[in-house]
C-alpha positions in Angstrom: 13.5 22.5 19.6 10.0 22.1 17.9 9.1 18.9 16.7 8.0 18.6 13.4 4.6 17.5 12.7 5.1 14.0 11.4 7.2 13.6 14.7 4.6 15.1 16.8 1.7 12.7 15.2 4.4 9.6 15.2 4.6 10.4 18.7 0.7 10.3 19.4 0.5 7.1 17.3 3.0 4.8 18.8 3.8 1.5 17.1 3.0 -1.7 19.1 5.2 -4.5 19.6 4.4 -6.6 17.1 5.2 -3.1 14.5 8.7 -3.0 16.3 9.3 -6.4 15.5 8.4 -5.8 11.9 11.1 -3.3 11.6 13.7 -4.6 13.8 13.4 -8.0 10.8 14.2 -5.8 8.2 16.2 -3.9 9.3 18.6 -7.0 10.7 17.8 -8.9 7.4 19.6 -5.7 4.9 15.8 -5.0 3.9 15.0 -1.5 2.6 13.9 0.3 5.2 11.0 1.7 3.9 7.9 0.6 6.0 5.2 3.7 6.7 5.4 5.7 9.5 3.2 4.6 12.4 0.6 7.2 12.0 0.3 6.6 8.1 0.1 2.8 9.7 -2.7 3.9 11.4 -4.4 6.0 8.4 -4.3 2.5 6.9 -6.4 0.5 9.2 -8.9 3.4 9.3 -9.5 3.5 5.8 -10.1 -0.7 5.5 -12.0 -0.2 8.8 -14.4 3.1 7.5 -14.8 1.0 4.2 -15.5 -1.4 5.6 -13.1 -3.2 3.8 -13.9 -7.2 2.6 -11.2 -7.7 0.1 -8.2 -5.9 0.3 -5.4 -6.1 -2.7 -1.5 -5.2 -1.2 0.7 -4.8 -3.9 4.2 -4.0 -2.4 4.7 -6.4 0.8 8.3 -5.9 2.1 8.1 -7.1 5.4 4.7 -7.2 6.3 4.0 -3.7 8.2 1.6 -2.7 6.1 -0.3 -5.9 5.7 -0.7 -5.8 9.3 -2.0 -2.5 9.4 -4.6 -3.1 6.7 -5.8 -6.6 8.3 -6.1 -4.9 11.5 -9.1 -3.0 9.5 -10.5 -6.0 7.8 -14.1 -6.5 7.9 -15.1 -10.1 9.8 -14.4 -12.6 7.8 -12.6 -10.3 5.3 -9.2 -11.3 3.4 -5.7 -9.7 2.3 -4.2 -11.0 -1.1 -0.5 -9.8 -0.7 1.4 -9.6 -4.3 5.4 -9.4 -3.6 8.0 -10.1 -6.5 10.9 -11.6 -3.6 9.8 -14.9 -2.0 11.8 -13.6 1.3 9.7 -10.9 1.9 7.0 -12.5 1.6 8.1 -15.3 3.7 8.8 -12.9 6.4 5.7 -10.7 5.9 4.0 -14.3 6.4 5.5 -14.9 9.7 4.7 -11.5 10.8 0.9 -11.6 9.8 0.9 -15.2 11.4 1.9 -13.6 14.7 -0.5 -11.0 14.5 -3.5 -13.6 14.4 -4.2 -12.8 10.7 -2.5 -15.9 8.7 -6.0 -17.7 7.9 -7.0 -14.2 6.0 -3.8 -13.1 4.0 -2.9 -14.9 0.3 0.4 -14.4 -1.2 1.2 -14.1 -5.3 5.2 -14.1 -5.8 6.4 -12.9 -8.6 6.2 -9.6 -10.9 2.9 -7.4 -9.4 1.3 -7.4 -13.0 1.6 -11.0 -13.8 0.0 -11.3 -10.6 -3.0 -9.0 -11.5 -3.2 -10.6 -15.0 -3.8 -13.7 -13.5 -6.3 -12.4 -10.9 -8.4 -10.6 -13.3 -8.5 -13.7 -15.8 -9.8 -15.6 -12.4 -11.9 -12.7 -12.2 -11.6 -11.6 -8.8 -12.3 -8.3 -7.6 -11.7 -6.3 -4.8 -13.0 -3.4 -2.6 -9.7 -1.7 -1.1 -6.4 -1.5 -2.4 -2.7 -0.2 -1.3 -0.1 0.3 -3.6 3.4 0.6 -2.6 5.4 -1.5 -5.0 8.0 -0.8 -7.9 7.2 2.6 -8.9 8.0 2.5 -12.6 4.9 0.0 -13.3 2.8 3.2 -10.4 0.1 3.5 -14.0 0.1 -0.2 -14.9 -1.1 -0.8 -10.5 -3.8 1.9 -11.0 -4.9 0.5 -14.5 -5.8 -3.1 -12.9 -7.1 -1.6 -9.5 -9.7 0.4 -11.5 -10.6 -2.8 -13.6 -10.2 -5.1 -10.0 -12.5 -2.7 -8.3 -15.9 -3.1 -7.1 -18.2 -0.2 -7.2 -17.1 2.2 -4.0 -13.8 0.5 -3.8 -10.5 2.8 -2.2 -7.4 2.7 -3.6 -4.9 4.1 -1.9 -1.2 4.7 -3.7 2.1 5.4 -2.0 5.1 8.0 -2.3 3.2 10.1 -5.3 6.2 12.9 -4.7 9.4 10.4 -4.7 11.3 12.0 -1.4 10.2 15.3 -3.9 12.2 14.2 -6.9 8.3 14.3 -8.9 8.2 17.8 -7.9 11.3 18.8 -10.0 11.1 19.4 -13.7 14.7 18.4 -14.0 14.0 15.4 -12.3 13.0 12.8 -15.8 13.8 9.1 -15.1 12.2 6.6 -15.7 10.6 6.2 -11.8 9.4 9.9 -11.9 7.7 9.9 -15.4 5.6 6.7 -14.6 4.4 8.7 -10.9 3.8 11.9 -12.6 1.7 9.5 -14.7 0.1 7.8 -11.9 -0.7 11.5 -10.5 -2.1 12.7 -13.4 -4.7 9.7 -14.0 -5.9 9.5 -10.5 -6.7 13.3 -10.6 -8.1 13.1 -13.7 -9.9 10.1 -15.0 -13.7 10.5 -15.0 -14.1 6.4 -13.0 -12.7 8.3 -9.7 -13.4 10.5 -6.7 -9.7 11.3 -5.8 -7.7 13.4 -3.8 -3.7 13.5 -2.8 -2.5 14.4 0.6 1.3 16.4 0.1 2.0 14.2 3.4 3.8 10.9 3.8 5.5 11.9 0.8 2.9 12.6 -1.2 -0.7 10.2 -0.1 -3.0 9.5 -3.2 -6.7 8.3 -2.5 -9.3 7.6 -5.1 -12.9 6.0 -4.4 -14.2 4.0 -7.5 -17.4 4.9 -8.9 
């Protein structure tokens, strides 16, 4: 049997042990398991890495896969500012990004994701590359403060745009799928960005701020 492509690529891009581990913690702790694939992993730390990537904003932590991915790709001296609502994850992802030789660069904000970026704009900190892959409802709220956190040339980069295909559907009208379809519709329209959305990974949204 033929693999499929995200099997094929998955296979090319294997995870290393420190990945494993990851997902083997959440998966023993009851954690959603939701991390990205290892080749979207790997898309990750090539887009901090291209942009050369000094300040990187994670909202969405879980366990700490992607935080490692995207620190992999930090520029020297660069930093990760982690924002996660459940003090467990981010205690884990903690551990995780200590392991990985990255604890000195990564900051974490507990609590809701927009009280978070409330308070970092009022401190007014900005930032040059960000991942979203949090709580999907507040998807326009993330975007809103990335474009306002941004510096000029900054990526952002926002997660699972097509909802396991559920924002595909015009039957499909909760609350989780209007807010995407809102988040889709701004990043592929709003005059501040360069975008584009990969129908991959479940749907891959990337903007470049002007």
């Amino acid at each position: 049997m033929n693999l499929t492509p995200d099997e094929y690529v998955n296979q090319l891009f294997q995870e290393d042990d420190l990945l494993l581990k990851v997902k083997e913690a959440i998966r023993s702790n009851d954690m959603p398991e939701v991390s990205v694939a290892p080749a979207y992993g790997r898309l990750l730390t090539f887009l901090a890495k291209t942009s050369r990537a000094e300040a990187v904003l994670e909202i969405g932590v879980l366990g700490g896969y992607s935080g490692i991915c995207l620190a992999r790709g930090l520029e020297e001296g660069g930093t990760l500012t982690s924002l996660e609502l459940k003090e467990e994850y981010a205690a884990m992802a903690r551990g995780h990004l200590e392991e990985g030789g990255f604890g000195d660069k990564v900051e974490y904000r507990i609590g809701p994701a927009a009280a978070s970026l409330e308070q970092l704009e009022q401190e007014g900190r900005t930032f040059d590359f960000f991942f979203i892959d949090a709580d999907k409802e507040n998807y326009p709220v993330y975007l809103d403060y990335a474009i306002r956190l941004a510096r000029p040339g900054a990526v952002i980069v926002g997660d699972n745009c097509f909802l396991r295909g559920r924002t595909l559907n015009p039957d499909k009208q909760g609350p989780a799928v209007l807010a995407v379809r809102r988040f889709n519709e701004q990043i592929a329209s709003d005059p501040r960005l360069v975008t584009t959305m990969l129908p991959d990974y479940d749907g891959l949204a990337l903007a470049w701020v002007k």
